[in-house]
C-alpha positions as CSV (number, residue, x, y, z in Angstrom):
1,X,41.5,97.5,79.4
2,X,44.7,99.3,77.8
3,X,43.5,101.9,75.1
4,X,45.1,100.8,71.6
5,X,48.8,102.1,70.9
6,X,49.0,104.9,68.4
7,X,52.0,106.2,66.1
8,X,54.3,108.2,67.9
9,X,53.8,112.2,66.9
10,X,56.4,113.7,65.0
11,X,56.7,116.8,67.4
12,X,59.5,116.2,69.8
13,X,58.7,115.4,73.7
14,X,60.4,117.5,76.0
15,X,61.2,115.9,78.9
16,X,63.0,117.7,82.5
17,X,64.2,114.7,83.9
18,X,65.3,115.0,87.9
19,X,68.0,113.2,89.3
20,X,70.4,112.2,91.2
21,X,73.2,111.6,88.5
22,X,76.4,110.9,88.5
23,X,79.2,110.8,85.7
24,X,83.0,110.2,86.1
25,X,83.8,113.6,85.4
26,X,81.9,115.0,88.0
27,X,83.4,112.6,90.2
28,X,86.8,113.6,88.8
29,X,86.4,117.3,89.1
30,X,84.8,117.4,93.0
31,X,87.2,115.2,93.7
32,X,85.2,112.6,95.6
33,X,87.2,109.7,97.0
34,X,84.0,108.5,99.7
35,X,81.1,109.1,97.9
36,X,78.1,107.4,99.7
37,X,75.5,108.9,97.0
38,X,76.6,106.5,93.8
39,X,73.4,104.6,93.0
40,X,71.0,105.3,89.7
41,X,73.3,106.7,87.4
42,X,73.7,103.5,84.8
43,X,69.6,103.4,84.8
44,X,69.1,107.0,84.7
45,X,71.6,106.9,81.6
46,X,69.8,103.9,80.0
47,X,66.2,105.7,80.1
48,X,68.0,108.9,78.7
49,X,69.6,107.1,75.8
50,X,65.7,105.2,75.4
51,X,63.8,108.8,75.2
52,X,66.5,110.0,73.0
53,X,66.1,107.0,70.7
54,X,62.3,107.8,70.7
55,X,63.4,111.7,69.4
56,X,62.6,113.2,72.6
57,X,64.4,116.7,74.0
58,X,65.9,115.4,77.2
59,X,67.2,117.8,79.9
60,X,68.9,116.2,83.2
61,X,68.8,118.6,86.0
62,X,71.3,116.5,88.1
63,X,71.2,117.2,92.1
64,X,75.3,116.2,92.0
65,X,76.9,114.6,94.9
66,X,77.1,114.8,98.3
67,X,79.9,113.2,100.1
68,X,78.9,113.8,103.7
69,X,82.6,114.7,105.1
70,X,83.2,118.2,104.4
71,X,81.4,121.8,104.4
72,X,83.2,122.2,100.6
73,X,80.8,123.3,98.3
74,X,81.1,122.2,94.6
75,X,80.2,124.6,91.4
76,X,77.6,123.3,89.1
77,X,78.8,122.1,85.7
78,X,77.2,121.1,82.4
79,X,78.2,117.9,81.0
80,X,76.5,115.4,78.6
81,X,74.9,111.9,79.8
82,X,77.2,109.0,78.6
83,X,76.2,107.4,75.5
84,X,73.7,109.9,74.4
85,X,74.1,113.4,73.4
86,X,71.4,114.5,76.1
87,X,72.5,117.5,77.9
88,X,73.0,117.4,82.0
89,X,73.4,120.4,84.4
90,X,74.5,119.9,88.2
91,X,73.3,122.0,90.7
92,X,75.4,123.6,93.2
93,X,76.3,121.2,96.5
94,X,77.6,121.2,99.6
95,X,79.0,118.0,101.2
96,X,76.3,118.8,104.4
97,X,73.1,117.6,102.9
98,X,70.4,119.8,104.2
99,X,72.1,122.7,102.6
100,X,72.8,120.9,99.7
101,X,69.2,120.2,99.1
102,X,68.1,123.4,99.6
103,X,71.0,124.8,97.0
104,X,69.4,122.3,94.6
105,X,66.2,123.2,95.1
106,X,66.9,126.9,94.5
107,X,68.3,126.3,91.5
108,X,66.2,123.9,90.3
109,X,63.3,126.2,90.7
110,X,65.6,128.9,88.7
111,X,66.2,126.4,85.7
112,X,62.4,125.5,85.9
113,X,61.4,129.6,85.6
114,X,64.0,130.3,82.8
115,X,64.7,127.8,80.6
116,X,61.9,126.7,78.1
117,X,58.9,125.0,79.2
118,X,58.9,121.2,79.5
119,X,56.3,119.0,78.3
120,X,56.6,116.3,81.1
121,X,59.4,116.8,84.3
122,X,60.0,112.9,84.8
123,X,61.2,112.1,88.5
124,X,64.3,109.8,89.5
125,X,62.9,108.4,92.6
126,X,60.6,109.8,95.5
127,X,63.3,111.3,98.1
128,X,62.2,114.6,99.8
129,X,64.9,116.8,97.3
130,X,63.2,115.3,94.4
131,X,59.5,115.6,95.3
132,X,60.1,119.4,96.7
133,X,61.2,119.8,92.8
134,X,58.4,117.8,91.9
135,X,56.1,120.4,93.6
136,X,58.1,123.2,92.2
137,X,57.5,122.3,88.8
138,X,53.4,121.8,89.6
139,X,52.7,124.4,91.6
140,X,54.7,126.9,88.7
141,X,52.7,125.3,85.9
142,X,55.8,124.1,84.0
143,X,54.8,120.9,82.8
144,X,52.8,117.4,84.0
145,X,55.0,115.6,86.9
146,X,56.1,111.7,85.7
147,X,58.0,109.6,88.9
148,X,60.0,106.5,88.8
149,X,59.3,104.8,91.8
150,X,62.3,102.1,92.8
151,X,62.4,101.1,96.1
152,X,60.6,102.6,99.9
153,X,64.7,102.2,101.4
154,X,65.1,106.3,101.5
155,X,66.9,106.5,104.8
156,X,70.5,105.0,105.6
157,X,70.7,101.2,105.8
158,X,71.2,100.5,109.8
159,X,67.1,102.4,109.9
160,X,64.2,99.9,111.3
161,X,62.3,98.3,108.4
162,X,59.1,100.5,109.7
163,X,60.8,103.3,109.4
164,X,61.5,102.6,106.0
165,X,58.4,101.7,105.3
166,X,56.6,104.9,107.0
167,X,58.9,107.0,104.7
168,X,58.3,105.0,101.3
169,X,54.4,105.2,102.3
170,X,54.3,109.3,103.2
171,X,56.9,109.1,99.7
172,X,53.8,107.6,97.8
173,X,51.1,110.1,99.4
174,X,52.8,112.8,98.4
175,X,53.8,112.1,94.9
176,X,50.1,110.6,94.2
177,X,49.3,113.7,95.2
178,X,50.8,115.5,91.9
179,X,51.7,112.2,89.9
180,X,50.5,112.4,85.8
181,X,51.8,108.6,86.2
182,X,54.3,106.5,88.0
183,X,57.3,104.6,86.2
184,X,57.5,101.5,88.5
185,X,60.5,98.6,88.6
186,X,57.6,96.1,90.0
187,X,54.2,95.1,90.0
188,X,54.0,95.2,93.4
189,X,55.1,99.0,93.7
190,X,52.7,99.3,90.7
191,X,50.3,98.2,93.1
192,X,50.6,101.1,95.3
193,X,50.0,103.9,93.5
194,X,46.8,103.6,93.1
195,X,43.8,105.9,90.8
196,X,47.4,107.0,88.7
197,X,48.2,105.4,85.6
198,X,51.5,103.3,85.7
199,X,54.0,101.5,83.5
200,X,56.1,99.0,84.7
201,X,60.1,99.1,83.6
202,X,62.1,95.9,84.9
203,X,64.9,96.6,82.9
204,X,66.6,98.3,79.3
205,X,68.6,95.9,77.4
206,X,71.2,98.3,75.9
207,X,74.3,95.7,74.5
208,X,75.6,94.6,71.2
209,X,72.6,92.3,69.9
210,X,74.7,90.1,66.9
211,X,77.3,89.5,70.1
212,X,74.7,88.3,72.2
213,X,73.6,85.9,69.4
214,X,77.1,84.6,67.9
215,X,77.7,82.9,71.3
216,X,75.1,80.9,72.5
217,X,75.1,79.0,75.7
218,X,76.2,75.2,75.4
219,X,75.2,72.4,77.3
220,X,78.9,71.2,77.6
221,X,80.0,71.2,81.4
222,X,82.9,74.0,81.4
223,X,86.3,72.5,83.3
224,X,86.2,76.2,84.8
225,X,82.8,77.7,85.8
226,X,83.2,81.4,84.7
227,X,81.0,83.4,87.4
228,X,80.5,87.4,86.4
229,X,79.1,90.1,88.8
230,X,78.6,93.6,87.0
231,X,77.6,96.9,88.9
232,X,77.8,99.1,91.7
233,X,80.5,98.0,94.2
234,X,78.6,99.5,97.2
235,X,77.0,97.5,100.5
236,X,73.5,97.5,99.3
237,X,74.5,95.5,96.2
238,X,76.0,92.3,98.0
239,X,79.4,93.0,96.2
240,X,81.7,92.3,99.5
241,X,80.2,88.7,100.3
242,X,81.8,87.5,96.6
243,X,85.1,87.1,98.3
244,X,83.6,84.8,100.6
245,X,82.1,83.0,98.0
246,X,84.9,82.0,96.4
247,X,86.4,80.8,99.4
248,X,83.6,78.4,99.5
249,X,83.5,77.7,96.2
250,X,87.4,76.8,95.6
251,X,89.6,76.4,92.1
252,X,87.0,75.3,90.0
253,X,85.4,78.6,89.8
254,X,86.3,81.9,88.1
255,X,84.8,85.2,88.9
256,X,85.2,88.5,87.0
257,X,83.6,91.9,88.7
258,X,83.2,94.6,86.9
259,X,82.1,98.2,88.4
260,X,83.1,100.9,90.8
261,X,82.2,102.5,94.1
262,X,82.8,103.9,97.6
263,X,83.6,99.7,98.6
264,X,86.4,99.4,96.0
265,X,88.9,99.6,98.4
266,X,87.2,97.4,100.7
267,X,86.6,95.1,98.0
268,X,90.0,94.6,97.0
269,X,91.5,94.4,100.8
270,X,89.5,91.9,101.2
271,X,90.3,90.0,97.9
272,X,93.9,90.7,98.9
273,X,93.7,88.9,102.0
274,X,92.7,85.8,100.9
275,X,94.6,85.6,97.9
276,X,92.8,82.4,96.3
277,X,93.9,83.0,93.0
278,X,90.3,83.0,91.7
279,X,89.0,86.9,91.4
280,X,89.8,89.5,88.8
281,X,88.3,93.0,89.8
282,X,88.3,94.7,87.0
283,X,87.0,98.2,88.1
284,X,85.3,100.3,85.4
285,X,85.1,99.1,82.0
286,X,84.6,100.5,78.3
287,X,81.1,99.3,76.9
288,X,82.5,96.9,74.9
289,X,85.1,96.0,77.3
290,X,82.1,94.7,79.6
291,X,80.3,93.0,76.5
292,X,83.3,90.9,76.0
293,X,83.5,90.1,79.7
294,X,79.6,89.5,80.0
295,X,79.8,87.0,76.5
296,X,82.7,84.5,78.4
297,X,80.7,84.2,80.9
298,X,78.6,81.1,82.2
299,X,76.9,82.1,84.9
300,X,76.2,85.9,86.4
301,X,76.0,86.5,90.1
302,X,73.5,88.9,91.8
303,X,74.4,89.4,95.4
304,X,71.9,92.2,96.1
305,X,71.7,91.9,100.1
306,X,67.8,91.2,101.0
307,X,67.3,91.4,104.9
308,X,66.8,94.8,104.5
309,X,62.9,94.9,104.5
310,X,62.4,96.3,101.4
311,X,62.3,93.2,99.5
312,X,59.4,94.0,97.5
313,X,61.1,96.7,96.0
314,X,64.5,95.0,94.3
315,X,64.6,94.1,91.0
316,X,68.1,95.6,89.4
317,X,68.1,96.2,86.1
318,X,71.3,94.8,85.5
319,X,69.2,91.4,85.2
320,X,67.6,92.1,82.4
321,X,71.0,92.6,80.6
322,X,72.4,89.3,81.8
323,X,69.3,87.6,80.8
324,X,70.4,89.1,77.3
325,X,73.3,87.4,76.8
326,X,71.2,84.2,77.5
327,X,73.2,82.8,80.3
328,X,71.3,82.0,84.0
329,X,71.2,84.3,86.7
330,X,72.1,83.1,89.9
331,X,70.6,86.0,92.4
332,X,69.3,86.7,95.8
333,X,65.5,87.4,96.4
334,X,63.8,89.4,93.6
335,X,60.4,91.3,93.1
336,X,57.6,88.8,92.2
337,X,57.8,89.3,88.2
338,X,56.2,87.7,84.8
339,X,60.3,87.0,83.9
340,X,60.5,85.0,86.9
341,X,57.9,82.3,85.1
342,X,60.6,81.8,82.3
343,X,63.0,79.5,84.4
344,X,66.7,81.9,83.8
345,X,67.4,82.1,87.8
346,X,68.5,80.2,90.1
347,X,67.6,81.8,93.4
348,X,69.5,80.9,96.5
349,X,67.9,81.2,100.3
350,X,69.4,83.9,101.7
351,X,72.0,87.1,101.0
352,X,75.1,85.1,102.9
353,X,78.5,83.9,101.1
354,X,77.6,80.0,101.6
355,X,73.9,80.3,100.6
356,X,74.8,82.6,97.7
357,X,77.9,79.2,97.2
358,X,75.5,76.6,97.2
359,X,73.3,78.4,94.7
360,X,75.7,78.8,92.0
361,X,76.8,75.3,92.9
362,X,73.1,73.9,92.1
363,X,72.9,76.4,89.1
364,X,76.3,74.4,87.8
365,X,74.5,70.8,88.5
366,X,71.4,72.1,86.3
367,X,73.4,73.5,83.6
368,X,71.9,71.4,80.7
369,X,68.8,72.6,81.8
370,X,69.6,76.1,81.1
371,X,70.5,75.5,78.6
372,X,68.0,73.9,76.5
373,X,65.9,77.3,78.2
374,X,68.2,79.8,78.1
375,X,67.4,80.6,73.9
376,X,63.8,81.2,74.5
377,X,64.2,83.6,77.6
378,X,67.0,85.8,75.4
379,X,64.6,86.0,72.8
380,X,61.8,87.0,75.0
381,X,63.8,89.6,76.7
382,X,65.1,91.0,73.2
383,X,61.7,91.5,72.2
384,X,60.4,93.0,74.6
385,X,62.9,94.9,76.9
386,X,66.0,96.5,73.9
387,X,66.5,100.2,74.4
388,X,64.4,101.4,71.4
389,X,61.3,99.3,72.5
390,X,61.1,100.8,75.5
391,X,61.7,104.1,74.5
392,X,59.1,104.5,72.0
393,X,56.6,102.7,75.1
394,X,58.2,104.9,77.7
395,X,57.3,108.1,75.1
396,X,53.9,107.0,74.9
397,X,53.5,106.7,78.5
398,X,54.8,110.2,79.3
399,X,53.0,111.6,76.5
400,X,48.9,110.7,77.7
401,X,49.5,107.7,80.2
402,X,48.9,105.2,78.0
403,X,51.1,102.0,77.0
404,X,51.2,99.3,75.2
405,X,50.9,96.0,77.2
């Protein structure tokens, strides 16, 4: 039985947050053309701007980048997380990851001893860089040790599924170990950590909220379906079967994508070489660049590729924000979830360009139906899932483990 929510103290939280961040002037300054390391940063931003909303004192001690081609080493820099005024400082790397880790975790531990105590060091993730500072921070008595826990993948993407799973399971050990509580994207990673109190965070909903509203969806069949995919353009996302799509899909289909990555080039070659007429890649956008792109659009593609073995663990954030705009998803296998129950998806049956084809196809046939749903799930994930809700929950949790359900 959850213990009964309670006002929020005045005093402010302060919060050491770990992670794996990246920001386009980091990128800019290293220099770093083929970065494989580019997940995290657009959630790790939207819980910052959440905890800042919810007046806490955040700190991101940011492990940088490592590009795994080179022995150059990058200086650490200070920076500021976008959208919020929540200082960042990058540790020291080196493109060979072994000795970057143990740069970071040097001065990590050096932050930890003389900067001013946190209240709660909150953990992006459970890789071995971020639970050795995890331990750090325990074992010197700096503050009580928060993780996020996303997915068991920790290793590169050719890795057998047991390994993966042996890694994400000796992950889990170790951080129940130390955990205060465990920030999970799932119930069924909730389920894991077990005898440590856990809040489950499927997604921030951090747009424009009178946009979302002025356009609602109609149940008028569009002449031109307008498809939108926004995020990472890297392999684990799905982004490089969308070309293919629209080869299957022909002229009566549009489709925006929005993001950047180590694939862009790929992505564009690729797009290139078929020339159907039918793709804009946008690259990186402004905020409300994206808004507007994400309010013309009809129906939102997730590709996320799923034969992976870590199924269980995938549940982007990115679709609460299109569920937002009130507009159906179509998307590859997610996590089992309570959204799932309100009807905005259309799954297809498998991660390929002509299963992902046929889904947005049968999404197109149904579109009525969406519609008429569509209003209720935006209001649902409005009220429950827009950046100051969750940060005031998200300070509660970090403050004694409790949450409101």
């Amino acid at each position: 039985m959850p213990k009964e929510s309670s006002p929020l103290p005045d005093k402010p939280l302060r919060i050491l947050y770990v992670a794996d961040y990246q920001s386009d002037k980091l990128i800019k300054i290293r220099d770093i053309r083929n970065n494989l390391h580019t997940g995290g940063s657009a959630k790790i931003a939207r819980i910052t701007k959440a905890l800042r909303l919810a007046k806490c004192d955040v700190r991101v001690l940011a492990s940088g980048i490592v590009a795994n081609r080179s022995a150059k080493v990058h200086r650490g820099l200070r920076d500021v997380v976008e959208g919020t005024d929540a200082e960042v400082i990058f540790t020291p790397s080196i493109d060979i990851p072994i000795l970057s880790h143990a740069a970071a975790l040097i001065f990590g531990a050096w932050h930890m001893l003389t900067h001013k105590r946190a209240d709660v060091t909150l953990v992006y993730n459970m890789t071995a860089l971020s639970l050795s500072l995890a331990y750090v921070a325990k074992l010197l008595k700096r503050s009580e040790v928060y993780f996020e826990y996303e997915d068991d993948c920790h290793i590169p993407l050719s890795a057998a599924r047991f390994r993966n799973r042996a890694k994400g399971s000796l992950c889990v050990f170790m951080a129940r170990r130390i955990a205060s509580g465990c920030i999970c994207v799932n119930q069924a990673l909730a389920a894991q950590m077990t005898n440590v109190p856990t809040y489950v965070l499927e997604g921030i909903v951090d747009v424009e909220r009178d946009s979302c509203f002025r356009n609602p969806i109609s149940s008028l069949m569009p002449s031109v379906w307008r498809l939108t995919y926004v995020g990472g353009i890297a392999r684990l996302k799905g982004v490089l079967s969308l070309v293919p799509m629209m080869k299957e899909l022909g002229s009566d289909f549009l489709l925006q994508i929005v993001g950047d990555g180590p694939l862009m080039d790929e992505l564009q070659k690729s797009a290139e070489e078929l020339d159907l007429g039918t793709i804009t890649i946008r690259g990186s956008l402004t905020a409300m660049e994206v808004q507007q792109v994400c309010d013309e659009t009809d129906i939102f593609i997730n590709p996320h590729i799923v034969h992976l073995g870590h199924i269980d663990a995938i549940f982007p954030f990115k679709i609460i924000e299109y569920l937002s705009f009130g507009r159906p998803v179509v998307t590859t296998q997610l996590a089992e979830s309570a959204l799932g129950s309100l009807g905005g998806f259309q799954v297809t049956e498998g991660d390929d360009p002509k299963a992902i084809a046929s889904a947005v196809r049968a999404c197109a046939a149904r579109y009525s139906e969406f519609a008429a749903r569509m209003p209720s799930v935006k209001e649902f994930v409005w009220k429950h899932y827009s950046v100051e809700q969750v940060g005031d929950r998200l300070r509660m949790f970090l403050n004694d483990g409790r949450v409101e359900r």
